[in-house]
Structures are given as C-alpha cells and as structure tokens.
C-alpha positions as CSV (number, residue, x, y, z in Angstrom):
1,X,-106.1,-210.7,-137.9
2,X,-102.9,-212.9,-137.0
3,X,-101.4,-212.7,-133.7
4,X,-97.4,-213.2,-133.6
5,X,-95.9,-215.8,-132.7
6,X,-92.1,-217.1,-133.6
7,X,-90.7,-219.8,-136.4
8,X,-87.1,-220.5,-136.6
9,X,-85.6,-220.6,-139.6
10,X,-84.1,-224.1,-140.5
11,X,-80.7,-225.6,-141.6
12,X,-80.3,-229.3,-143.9
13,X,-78.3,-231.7,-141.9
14,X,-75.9,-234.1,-143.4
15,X,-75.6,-237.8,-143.2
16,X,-72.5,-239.6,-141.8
17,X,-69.6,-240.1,-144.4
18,X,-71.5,-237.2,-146.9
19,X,-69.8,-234.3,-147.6
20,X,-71.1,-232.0,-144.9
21,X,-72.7,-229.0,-147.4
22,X,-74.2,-232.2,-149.4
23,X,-78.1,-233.2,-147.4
24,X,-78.8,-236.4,-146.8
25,X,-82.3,-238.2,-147.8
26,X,-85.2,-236.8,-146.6
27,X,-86.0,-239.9,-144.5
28,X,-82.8,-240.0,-143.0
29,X,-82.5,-236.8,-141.2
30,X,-85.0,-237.6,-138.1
31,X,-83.1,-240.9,-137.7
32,X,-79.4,-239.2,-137.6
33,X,-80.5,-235.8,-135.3
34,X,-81.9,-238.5,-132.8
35,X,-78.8,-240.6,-132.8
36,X,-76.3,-237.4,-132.7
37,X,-78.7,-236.7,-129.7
38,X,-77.9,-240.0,-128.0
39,X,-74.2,-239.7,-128.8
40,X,-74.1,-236.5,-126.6
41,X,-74.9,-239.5,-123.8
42,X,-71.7,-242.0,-124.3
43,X,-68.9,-242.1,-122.0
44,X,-66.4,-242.0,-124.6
45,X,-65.2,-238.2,-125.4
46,X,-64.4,-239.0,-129.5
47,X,-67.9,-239.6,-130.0
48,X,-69.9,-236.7,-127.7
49,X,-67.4,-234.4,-129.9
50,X,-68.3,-235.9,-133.3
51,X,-72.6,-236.0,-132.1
52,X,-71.9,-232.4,-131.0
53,X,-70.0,-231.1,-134.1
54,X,-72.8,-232.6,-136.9
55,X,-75.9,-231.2,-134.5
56,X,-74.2,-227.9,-134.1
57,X,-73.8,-227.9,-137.8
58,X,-77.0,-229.7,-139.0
59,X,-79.4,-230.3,-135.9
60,X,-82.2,-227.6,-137.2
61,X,-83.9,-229.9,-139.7
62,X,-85.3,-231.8,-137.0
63,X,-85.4,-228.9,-134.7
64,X,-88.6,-230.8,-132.3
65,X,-86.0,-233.0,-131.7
66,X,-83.8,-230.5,-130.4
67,X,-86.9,-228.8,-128.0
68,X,-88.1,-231.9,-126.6
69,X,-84.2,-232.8,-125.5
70,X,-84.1,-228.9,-123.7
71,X,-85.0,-230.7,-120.5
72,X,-83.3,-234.2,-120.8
73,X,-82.3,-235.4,-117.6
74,X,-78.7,-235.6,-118.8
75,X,-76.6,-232.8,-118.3
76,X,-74.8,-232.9,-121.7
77,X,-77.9,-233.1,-123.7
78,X,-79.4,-230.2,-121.8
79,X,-76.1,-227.6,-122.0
80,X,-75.6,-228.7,-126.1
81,X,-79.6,-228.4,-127.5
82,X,-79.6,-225.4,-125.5
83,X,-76.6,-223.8,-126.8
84,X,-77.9,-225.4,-130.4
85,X,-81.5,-223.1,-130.3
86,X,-79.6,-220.2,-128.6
87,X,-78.0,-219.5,-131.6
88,X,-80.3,-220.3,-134.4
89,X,-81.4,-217.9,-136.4
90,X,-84.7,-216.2,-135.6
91,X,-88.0,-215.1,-137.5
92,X,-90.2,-213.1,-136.1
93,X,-93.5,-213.1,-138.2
94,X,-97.1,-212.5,-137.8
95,X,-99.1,-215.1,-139.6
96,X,-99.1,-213.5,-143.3
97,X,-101.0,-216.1,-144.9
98,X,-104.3,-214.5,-144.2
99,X,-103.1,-211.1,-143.9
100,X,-104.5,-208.7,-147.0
101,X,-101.8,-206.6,-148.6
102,X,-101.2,-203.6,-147.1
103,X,-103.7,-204.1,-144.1
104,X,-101.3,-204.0,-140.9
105,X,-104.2,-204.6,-138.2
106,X,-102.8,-208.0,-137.6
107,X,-99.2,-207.1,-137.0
108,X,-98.2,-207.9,-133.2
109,X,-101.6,-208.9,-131.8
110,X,-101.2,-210.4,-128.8
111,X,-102.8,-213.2,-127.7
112,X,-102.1,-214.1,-124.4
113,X,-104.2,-215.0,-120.7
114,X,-102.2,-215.3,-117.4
115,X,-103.2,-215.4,-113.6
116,X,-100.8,-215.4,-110.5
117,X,-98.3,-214.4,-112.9
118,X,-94.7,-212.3,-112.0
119,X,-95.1,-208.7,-114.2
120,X,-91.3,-208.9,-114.8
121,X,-91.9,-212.2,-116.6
122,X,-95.1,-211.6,-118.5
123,X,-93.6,-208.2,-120.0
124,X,-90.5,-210.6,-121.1
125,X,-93.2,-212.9,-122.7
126,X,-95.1,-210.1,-124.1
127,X,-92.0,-208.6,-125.2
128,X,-89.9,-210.8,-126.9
129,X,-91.7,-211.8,-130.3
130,X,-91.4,-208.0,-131.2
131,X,-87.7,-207.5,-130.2
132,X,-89.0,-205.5,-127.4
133,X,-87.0,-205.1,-124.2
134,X,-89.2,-203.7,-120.6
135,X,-86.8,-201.7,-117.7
136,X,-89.4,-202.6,-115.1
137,X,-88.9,-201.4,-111.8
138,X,-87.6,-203.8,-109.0
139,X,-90.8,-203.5,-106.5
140,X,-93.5,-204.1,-109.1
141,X,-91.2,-207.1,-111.2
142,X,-92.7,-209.8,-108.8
143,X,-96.6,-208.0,-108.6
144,X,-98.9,-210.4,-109.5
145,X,-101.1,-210.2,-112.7
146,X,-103.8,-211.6,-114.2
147,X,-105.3,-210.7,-118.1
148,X,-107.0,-212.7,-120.7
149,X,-105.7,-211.0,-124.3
150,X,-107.2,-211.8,-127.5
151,X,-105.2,-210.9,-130.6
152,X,-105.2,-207.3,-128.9
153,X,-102.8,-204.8,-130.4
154,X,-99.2,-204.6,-128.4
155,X,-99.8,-201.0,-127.2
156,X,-102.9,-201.9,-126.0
157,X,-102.5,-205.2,-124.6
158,X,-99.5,-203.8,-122.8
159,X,-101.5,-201.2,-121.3
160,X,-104.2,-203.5,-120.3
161,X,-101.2,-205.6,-118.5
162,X,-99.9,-202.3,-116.5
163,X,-103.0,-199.9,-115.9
164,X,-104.2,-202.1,-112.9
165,X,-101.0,-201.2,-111.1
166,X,-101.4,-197.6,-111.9
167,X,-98.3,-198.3,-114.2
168,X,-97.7,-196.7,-118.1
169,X,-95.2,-196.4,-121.1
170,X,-94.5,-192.8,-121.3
171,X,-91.9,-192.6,-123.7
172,X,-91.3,-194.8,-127.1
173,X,-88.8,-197.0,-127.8
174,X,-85.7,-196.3,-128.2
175,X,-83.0,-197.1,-131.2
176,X,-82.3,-200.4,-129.1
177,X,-85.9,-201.4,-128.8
178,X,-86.0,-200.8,-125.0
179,X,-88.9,-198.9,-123.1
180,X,-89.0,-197.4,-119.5
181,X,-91.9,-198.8,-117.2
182,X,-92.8,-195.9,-115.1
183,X,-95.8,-195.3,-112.3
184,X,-98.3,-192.9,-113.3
185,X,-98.6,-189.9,-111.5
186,X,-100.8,-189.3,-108.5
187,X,-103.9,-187.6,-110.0
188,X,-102.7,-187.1,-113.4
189,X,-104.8,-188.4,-116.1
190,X,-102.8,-190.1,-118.7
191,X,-102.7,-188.3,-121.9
192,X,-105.4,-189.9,-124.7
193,X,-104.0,-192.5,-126.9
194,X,-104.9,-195.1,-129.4
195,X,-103.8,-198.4,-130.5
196,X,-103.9,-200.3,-134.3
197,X,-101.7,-202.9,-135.1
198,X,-98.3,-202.5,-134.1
199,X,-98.4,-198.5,-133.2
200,X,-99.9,-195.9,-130.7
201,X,-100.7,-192.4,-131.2
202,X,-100.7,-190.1,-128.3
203,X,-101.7,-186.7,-128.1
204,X,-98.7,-184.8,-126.3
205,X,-99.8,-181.0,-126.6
206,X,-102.5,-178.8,-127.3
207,X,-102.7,-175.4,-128.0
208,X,-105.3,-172.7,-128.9
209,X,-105.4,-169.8,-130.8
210,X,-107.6,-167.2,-131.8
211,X,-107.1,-164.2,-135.0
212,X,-106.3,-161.1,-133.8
213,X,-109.3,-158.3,-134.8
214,X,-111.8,-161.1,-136.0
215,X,-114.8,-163.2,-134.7
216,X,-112.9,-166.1,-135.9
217,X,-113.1,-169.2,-134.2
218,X,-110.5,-170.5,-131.8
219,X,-108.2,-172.7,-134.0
220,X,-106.3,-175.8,-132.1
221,X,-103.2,-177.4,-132.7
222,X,-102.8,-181.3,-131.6
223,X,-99.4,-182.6,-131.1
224,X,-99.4,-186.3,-131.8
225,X,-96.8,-189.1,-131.2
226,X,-96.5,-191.8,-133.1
227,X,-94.6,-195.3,-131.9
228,X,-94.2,-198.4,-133.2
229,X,-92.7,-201.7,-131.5
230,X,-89.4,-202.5,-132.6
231,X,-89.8,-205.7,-134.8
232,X,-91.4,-203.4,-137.5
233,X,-89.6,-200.6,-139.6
234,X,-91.3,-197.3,-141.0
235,X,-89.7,-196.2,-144.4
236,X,-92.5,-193.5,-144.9
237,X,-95.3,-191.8,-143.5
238,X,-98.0,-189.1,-144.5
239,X,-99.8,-186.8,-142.9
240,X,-102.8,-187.9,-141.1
241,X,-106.2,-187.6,-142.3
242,X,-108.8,-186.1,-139.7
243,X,-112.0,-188.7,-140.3
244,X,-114.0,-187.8,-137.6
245,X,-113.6,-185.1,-135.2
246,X,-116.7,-184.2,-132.5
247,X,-116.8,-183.0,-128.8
248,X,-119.4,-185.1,-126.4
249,X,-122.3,-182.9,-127.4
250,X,-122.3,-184.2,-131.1
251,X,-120.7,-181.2,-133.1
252,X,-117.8,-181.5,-135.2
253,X,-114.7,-179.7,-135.6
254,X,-112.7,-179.4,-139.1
255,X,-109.5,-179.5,-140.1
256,X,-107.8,-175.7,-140.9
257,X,-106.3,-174.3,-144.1
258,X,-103.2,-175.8,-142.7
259,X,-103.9,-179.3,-142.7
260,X,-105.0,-179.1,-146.9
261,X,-101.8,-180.2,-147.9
262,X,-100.9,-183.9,-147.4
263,X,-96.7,-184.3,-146.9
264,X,-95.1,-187.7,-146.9
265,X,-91.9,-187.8,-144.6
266,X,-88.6,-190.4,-144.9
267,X,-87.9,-192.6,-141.8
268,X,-84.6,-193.5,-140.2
269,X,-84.2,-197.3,-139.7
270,X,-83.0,-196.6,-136.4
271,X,-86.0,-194.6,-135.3
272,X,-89.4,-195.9,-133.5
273,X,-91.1,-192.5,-133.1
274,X,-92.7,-190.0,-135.2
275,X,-94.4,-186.2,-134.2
276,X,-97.2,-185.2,-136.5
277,X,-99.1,-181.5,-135.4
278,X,-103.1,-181.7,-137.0
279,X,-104.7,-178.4,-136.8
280,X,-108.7,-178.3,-136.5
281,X,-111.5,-175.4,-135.2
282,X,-115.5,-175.9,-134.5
283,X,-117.5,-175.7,-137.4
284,X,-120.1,-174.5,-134.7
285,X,-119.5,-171.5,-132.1
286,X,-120.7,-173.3,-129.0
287,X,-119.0,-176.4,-129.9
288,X,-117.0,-177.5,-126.4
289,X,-113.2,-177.2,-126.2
290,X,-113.3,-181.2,-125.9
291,X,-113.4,-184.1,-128.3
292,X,-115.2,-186.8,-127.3
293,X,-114.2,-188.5,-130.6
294,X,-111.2,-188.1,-132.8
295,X,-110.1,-190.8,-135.8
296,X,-107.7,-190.7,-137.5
297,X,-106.3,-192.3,-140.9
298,X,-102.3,-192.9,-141.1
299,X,-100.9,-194.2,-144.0
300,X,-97.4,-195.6,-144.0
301,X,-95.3,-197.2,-146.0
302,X,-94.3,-200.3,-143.4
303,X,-91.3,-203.0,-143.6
304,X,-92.1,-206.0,-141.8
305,X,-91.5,-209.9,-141.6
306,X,-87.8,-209.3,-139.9
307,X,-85.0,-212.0,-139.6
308,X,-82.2,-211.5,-137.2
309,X,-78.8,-213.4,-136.7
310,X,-76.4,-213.5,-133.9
311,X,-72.9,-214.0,-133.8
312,X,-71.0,-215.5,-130.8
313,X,-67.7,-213.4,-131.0
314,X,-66.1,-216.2,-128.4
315,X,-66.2,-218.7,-131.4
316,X,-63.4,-218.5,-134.7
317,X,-64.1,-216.2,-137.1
318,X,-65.5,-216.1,-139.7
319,X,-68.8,-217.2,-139.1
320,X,-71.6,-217.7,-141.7
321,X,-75.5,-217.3,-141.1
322,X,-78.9,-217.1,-142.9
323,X,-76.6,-214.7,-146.3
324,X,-74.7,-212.7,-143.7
325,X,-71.0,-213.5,-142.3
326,X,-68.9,-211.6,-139.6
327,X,-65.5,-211.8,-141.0
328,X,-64.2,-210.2,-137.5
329,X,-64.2,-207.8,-135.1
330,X,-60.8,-206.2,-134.3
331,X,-59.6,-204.0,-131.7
332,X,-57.8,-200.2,-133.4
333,X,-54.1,-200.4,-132.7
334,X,-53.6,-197.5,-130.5
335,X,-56.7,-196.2,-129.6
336,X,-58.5,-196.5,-126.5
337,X,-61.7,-198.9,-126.4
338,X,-62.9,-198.7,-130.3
339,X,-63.3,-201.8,-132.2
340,X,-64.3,-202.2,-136.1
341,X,-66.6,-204.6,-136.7
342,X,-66.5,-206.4,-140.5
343,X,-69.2,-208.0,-141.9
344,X,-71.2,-209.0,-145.0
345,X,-74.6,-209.7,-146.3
346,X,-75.7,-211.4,-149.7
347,X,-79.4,-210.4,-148.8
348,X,-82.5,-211.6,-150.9
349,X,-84.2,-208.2,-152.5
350,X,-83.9,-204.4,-152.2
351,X,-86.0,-204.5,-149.2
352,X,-83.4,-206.2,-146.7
353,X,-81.0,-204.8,-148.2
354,X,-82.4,-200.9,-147.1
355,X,-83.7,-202.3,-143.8
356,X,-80.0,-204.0,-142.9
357,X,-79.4,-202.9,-139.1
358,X,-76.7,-204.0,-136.6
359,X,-75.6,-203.9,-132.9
360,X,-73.6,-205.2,-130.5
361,X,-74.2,-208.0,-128.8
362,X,-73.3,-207.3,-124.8
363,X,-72.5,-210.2,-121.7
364,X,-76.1,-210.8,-120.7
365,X,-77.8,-210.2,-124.3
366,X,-78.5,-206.7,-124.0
367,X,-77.9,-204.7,-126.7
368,X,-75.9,-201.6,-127.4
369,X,-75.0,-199.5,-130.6
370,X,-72.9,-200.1,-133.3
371,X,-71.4,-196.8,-134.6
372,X,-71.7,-195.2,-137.7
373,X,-70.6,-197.3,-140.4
374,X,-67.3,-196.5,-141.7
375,X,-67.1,-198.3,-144.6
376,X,-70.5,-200.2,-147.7
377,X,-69.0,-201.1,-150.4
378,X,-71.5,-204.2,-152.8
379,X,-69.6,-206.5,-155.5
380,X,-70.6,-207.9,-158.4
381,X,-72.5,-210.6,-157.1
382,X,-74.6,-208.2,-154.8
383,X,-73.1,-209.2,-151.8
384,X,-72.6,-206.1,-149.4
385,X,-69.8,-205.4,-147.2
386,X,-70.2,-203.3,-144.0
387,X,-67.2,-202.1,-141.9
388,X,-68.1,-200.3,-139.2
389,X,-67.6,-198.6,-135.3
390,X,-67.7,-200.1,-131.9
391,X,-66.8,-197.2,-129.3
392,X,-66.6,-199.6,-126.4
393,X,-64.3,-197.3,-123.6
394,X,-63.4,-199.7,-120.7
395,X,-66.3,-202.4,-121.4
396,X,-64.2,-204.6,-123.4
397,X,-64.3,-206.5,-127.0
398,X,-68.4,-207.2,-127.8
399,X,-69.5,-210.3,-127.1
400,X,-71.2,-210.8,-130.5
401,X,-73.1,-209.1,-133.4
402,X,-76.5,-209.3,-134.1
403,X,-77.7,-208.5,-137.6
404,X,-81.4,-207.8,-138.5
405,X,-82.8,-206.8,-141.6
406,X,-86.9,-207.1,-143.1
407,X,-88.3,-209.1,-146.0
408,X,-91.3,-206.9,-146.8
409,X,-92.5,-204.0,-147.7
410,X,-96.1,-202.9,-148.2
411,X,-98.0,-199.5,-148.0
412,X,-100.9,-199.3,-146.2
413,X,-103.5,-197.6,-144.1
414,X,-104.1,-197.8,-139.8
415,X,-106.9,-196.1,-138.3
416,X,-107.2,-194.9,-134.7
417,X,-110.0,-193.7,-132.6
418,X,-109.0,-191.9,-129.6
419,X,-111.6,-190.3,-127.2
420,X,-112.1,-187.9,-124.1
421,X,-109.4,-185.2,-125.8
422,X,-109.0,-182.1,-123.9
423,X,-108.2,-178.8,-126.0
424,X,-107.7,-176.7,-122.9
C-alpha cells in the first residue's frame, strides 16, 4: 500500500541568449532559476520583467528553488514564485512503483496525524490530493481535532476525522467533486458501510419478502451504494460477488436465483456513485434477520494516475499546457450569459483521451460545469479539438478552464467487509 501524496509535473528552462524552446545544459539550470530569482530583487524594472518572464516560462526545472523562495522576505519574490506554483500543472498519484497491477488497496490512503488542529483545515488537507472539495458547516470549521492515520483508506480515514463530532458524509460526491458535511442525527444509527481503497459501499435499503402459498424462506434485498473520491474515474463495474454472508450466531445466508447472473455496467466520467441491489435468504430457518458479517468482492475496471491543467482566462490567449491548449473562450453574440469555450488536447494514449473532462474555473477556485460539448472533432495527427458550453447567466466570463484527464487504466478487484447489518 502507497499513500498519496502530490508531484508536479516539470518544465526545461532555457539559458540566457538560447532560443527559449531550446534547454540549456543540465548543469546550468540550478544556477540561472536562482539568478532569475534574485533578479525579481533589483530596483531596476527592465530586469524584474526579464527574471519574471524566463521563470514564468522555465522556473519548474528547479522547482525547490521556487518552494523555498514561497516565503522570501521580499515581497516580489513571494507574489511571483507563488503565482509560478499556482499555475503549474498538477499530478495527483499514489506511489505506483510498488503497487501490483490491478490491486487498488493503495489508492488514496491517507496518512496523516494532527492534534489542536481547525476541522475546516484538516478536511482541506485531507481533501485536496484527491480533487476533493468539503462544505463544512461554519460552527464545527474551527472544532478542534486530533487523529493519527496510517495509510487508512479516504472513506475511512474521513470518517475517523468526523465521527468524534457526531459528524458524517451522507451523500457522494458530486460531478464537481464536492461533498456535504452534515451532523448525524440524534439517535439514528448510521447506516453500515465499508471502506477499500479509494471507495465506500453503504447499505441504503433493505427489504424482505416472503412466496406467497410456500414455506419458503424470507428472501432479502440489499440496496448498496457505491462512491469513490473524485481523483479516480470508473469506466466499468460488475456485479458484486457475496463472499461471506452470516448473522452474529454463525449461520450463513446465500445469494438468490437472482444474483446467478454477473452484469458488467458502463460508467459516466462525470459520475462518482453507483447503486447495486444483492439479493440473499438463510440457508437455515432460524437464522436471525441480521448480518453480523457481510463481504463483498467488486470488480471494476478503474482509471487512475490523473493530471490536471488550469488555464488563467485573465492572461492572452492561446495558452499551451502539459498537450492541451485553450484557444479561447468567447462570449455568444446575442445571447444572454453563454460562452463557448475552445480547446484542444494532443493527449498520450486512448486512456486520457476517453477520461478527458473539463470545467470552469470560478473567482475563488471553485469549480462549476462546463456544458455539453458542442462540438470533438481529432486531426490527423491525433490531436482533439473540443468546443463546448458555458451557461454562465449574470456571473460573468469564467475565470479559467481546468482540464483533467487519467493515464491509466487497470481492472481489478476491492473487497469490503461490512458488519452489524440489519434486514428489518
């Protein structure tokens, strides 16, 4: 297991009097970023232009340069690295190297211990290597909290955060990667879940039912949700197989007729839930409406190791990152608050190209939608272009566009072992 942590992708820089798509010696980049650096510091305005210009373009290569200037006690420094890292294009990977094909049990771990400790600011923490966003409400943002994670699966190490204030996650995310933080109810025991990897399946529903003229057993039906965090994409899933299903006594229920056939089921990009029903009865009369233990195998085609890009719509256009350029994003003559947004993406493999996703960039950094595309057209050279939507009504032109897509794809198998499930 890898927990997930965040690389930034990097850039060549060029050397003074090179052509600036032409990278200098490898020995000379360290030298140049620190001395653009120090010519962010000189009184004369020619020269903090020209420092700012080559870092903005080639600072990345020597990108601990860049951190350790974040809090340089001049003012010019601070405002330019800043800006610099702000935009650079981010990775958000688990560890792969020791990650076996297709085994997703290390995919957004979190590893993490903090005491005294805002909750507004750890659930940023926790939140943003997985492209998760937390609406946390404004009398518990400042509660103290204090937890000691160890490559703990999201679901569950988010749950560990917010049970001790009697707080939950009801509700997935949604297509913007944003979840609700919400108080438990007084006396209402939360519904029985599990955690594996990056996902957490919940059991929503249950409902019995019994053959009419028959001494058949009572058959149940389980109504499961499925979520994953947002820095991952599902492209399939199959029905889950019951492993192990027993109430606290020991006996064991079975899966019905119904749950013989095994369907696979296609997976929007933009979706972070899934509903699953598994249907079961006691293989013994007295067994007890209740499972004390219920596991369960999901296979799932998964996409994961995602890059995003963001696009300042402030700055001149076009604008050219990581394969993908925003050719511009243009108000429709005539029509009240719509914009089309235009943009292309020479992408690496089949994989980014079918997990390509977009949204709009808002004042702040929140996200919002990007409408349908209107327009995908791909040339010769693979390159695809994209024209598509913004339905903005009176909240003005976007700020920017971010652009996301995934580098792999793997099938694979998650197990989860929930407990204490009521079938009444």
């Amino acid at each position: 297991m890898r927990a997930i942590h965040i690389l930034l992708l990097i850039r060549l820089v060029t050397a003074p009097g090179r052509a600036e798509d032409e990278p200098p010696a490898k020995d000379d980049v360290r030298t140049q970023v620190a001395g653009w650096i120090e010519g962010l510091r000189s009184e004369d305005f020619a020269t903090r232009e020209s420092a700012r210009k080559q870092l903005k373009l080639h600072g990345l290569k020597a990108q601990d340069l860049l951190e350790a200037a974040k809090s340089d006690d001049d003012a010019e420094v601070r405002r330019t690295v800043r800006a610099i890292l702000s935009r650079a294009p981010q990775r958000v990977t688990p560890d792969t190297a020791g990650l076996a094909p297709g085994d997703f049990r290390g995919l957004g771990t979190i590893t993490l211990a903090a005491k005294g400790r805002p909750l507004g600011g750890v659930l940023a923490k926790m939140g943003e290597p997985v492209w998760a966003e937390f609406v946390v409400p404004e009398r518990l943002a400042k509660a103290e909290v204090a937890f000691d994670l160890r490559e703990a699966p999201f679901f569950d190490a988010l749950q560990r955060v917010l049970a001790p204030h009697g707080m939950h996650v009801p509700r997935p995310f949604d297509t913007l990667g944003t979840a609700a933080i919400e108080a438990l109810p007084t006396g209402v025991k939360p519904a029985p879940w599990a955690a594996a990897g990056p996902m957490r399946v919940r059991v929503t529903e249950v409902s019995a039912s019994r053959t009419l003229g028959s001494n058949a057993p009572r058959k149940y039906a389980l109504t499961l949700e499925l979520a994953w965090a947002p820095f991952v994409q599902v492209a399939q899933l199959e029905t889950p197989k019951l492993e192990v299903a027993r109430d606290p006594d020991g006996k064991g229920y079975r899966p019905t007729p119904a749950m013989n056939r095994n369907v696979t089921y296609g997976v929007s990009t933009s979706r972070r839930h899934h509903d699953f029903t598994i249907h079961i009865m006691p293989e013994a009369e007295d067994a007890k409406p209740q499972l004390g233990v219920l596991e369960l195998a999901l296979t799932t085609r998964l996409r994961f190791d995602p890059t995003r890009v963001t696009f300042d719509a402030k700055e001149a256009l076009p604008q050219t990152k990581d394969g993908v350029t925003l050719h511009g994003i243009e108000a429709v003559e005539g029509s009240h608050g719509q914009y089309v947004v235009d943009f292309s993406a020479k992408l690496p493999d089949d994989v980014a190209d079918r997990s390509l996703t977009a949204h709009i960039l808002e004042p702040g950094g929140r996200l919002s939608t990007l409408g349908v595309y209107g327009g995908r057209s791909r040339s010769g050279d693979g390159t695809v272009r994209i024209r598509a939507r913004a339905y903005r009504g009176n909240r003005g032109a976007p700020a920017g566009i971010r652009v996301a897509w995934h580098r792999r794809e793997e099938r694979g198998t998650l197990r989860f072992r929930l407990t204490d499930v009521p079938l009444r």
